[in-house]
C-alpha positions in Angstrom: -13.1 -47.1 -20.2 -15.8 -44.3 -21.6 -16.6 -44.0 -18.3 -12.9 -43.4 -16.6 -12.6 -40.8 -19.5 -15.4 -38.9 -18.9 -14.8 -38.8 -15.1 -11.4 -37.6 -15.5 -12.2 -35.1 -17.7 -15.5 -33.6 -15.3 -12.6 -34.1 -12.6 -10.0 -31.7 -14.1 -13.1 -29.3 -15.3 -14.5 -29.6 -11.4 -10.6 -29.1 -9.9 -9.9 -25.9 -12.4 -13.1 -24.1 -11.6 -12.6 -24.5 -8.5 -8.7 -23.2 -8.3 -10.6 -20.0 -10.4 -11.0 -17.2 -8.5 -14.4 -16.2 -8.7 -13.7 -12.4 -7.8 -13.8 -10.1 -10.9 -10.1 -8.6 -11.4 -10.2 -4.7 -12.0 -7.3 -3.2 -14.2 -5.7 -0.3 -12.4 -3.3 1.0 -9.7 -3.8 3.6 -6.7 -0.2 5.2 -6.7 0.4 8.1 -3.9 3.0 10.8 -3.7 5.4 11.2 -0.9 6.3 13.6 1.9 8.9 13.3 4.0 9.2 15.3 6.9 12.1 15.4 9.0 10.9 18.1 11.8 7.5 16.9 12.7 7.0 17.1 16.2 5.2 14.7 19.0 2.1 16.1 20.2 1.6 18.4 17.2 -1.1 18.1 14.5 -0.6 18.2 10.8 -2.1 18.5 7.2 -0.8 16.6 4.9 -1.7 17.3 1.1 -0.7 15.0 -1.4 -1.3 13.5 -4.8 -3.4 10.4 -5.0 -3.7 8.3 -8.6 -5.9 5.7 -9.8 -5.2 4.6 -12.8 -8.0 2.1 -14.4 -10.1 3.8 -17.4 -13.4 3.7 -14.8 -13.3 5.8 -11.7 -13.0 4.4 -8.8 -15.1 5.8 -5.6 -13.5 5.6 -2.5 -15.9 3.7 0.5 -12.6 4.1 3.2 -8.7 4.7 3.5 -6.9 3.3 6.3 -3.3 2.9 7.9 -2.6 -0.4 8.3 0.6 -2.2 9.4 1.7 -6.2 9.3 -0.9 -8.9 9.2 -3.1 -5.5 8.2 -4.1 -4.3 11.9 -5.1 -0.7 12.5 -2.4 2.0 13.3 -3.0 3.9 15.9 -2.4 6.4 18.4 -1.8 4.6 21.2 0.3 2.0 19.4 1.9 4.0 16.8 2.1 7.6 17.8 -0.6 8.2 15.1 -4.2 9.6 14.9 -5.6 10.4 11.6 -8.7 11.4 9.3 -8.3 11.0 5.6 -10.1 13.3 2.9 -10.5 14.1 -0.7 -9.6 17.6 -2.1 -9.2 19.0 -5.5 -6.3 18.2 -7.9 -5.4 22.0 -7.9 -4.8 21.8 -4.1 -1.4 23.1 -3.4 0.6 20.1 -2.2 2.5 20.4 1.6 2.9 19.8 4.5 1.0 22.8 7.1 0.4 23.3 10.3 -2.8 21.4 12.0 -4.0 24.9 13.2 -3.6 26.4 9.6 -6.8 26.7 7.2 -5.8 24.3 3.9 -9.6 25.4 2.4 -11.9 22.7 1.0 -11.7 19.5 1.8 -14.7 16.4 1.2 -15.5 13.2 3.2 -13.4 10.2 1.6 -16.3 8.1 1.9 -17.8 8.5 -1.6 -14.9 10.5 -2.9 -14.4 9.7 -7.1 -11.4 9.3 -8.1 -10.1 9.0 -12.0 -6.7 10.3 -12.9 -4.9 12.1 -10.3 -6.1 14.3 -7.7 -5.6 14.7 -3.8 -5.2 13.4 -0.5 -5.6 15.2 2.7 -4.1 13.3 5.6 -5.3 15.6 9.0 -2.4 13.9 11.5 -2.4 14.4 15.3 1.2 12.9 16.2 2.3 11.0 20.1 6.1 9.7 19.4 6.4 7.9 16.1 8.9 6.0 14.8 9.4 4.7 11.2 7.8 1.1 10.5 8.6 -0.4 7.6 5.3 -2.5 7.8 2.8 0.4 7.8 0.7 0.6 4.3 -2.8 2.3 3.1 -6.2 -0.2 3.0 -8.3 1.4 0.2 -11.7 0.0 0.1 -13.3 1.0 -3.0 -16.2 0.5 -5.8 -15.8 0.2 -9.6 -18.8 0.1 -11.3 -20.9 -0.8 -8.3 -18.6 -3.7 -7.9 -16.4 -3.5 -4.3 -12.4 -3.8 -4.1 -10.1 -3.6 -1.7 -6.4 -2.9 -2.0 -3.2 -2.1 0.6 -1.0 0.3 -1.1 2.8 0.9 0.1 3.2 4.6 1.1 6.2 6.0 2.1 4.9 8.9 3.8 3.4 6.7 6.3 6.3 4.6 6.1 9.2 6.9 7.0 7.3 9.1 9.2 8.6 10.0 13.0 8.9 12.5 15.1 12.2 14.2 17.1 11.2 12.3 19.7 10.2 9.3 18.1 
C-alpha cells in the first residue's frame, strides 16, 4: 500500500513537471501606435514613423521585427502588396507618415536596437495593391537579459493598410 502511495505521488510530481512550461515568462508588453492612411498609393514608397513601447522594467533589445499574417507566414510583396524594412529611431522623432523620397534623418538597424519605455519605429514601405487583412500582425524576436523571446503583436497600421487601388 506504501508502495501505491509513493507511486502515485512521483506520478502526479512526474505529470505536473511535465505540464510546466520550462520557458522563463518575461513581464512586459510591446504596444505600437497607429497610422491610418487613407491616400496611400500602389507603387509608391513610404516612411512610416511611429511610437513603439515595451513595457517590462528590463530593456528589451530587439534581434528582428516582422509582418506576419495567419498561421504566422511572411507578408510580402508579391502576396500582399507589401515590401518593407523596419528601424529604430529616437523617441524625439516627429511621428508621420512622409514620402519614401523624403529625408526623415537618423535612423538605426532594428537588429540590436534597445528598447525601454517608449521610443520609435520606422517602417520604410514600398506598396503593389494592398488590401486590408485582418490577419496581418508584428513577430518581435527579442532578448531580455541575454534570454531570447518572441512575441506577435496586433498592429492596426498594418492591419487596415490599403491602397486606392487596393
Amino acid at each position: 500500500m506504501k508502495t501505491l502511495k509513493i507511486a502515485s505521488i512521483t506520478f502526479m510530481f512526474l505529470l505536473l513537471a511535465a505540464c510546466s512550461s520550462t520557458e522563463e515568462s518575461i513581464d512586459g508588453e510591446f504596444m505600437f501606435g497607429n497610422m491610418y492612411g487613407d491616400s496611400l498609393e500602389a507603387n509608391e514608397s513610404y516612411y512610416i514613423v511611429l511610437p513603439f513601447e515595451w513595457t517590462g522594467e528590463e530593456p528589451a533589445v530587439i534581434t528582428s521585427v516582422e509582418l506576419v499574417k495567419g498561421n504566422e507566414e511572411p507578408v510580402t510583396l508579391g502576396e500582399d502588396g507589401i515590401e518593407y524594412e523596419f528601424f529604430g529611431a529616437d523617441p524625439l522623432k516627429q511621428v508621420g507618415l512622409y514620402s519614401g523620397d523624403r529625408s526623415i534623418g537618423d535612423v538605426v538597424d532594428i537588429n540590436g536596437f534597445e528598447l525601454q519605455g517608449e521610443s520609435r519605429i520606422v517602417a520604410e514601405v514600398r506598396l503593389g495593391d494592398v488590401t486590408e487583412d485582418e490577419s496581418r500582425s508584428a513577430k518581435i524576436n527579442f532578448t531580455v537579459n541575454e534570454e531570447e523571446y518572441q512575441r506577435v503583436v496586433e498592429w492596426d497600421t498594418f492591419k487596415e493598410m490599403s491602397t486606392n487601388n487596393g
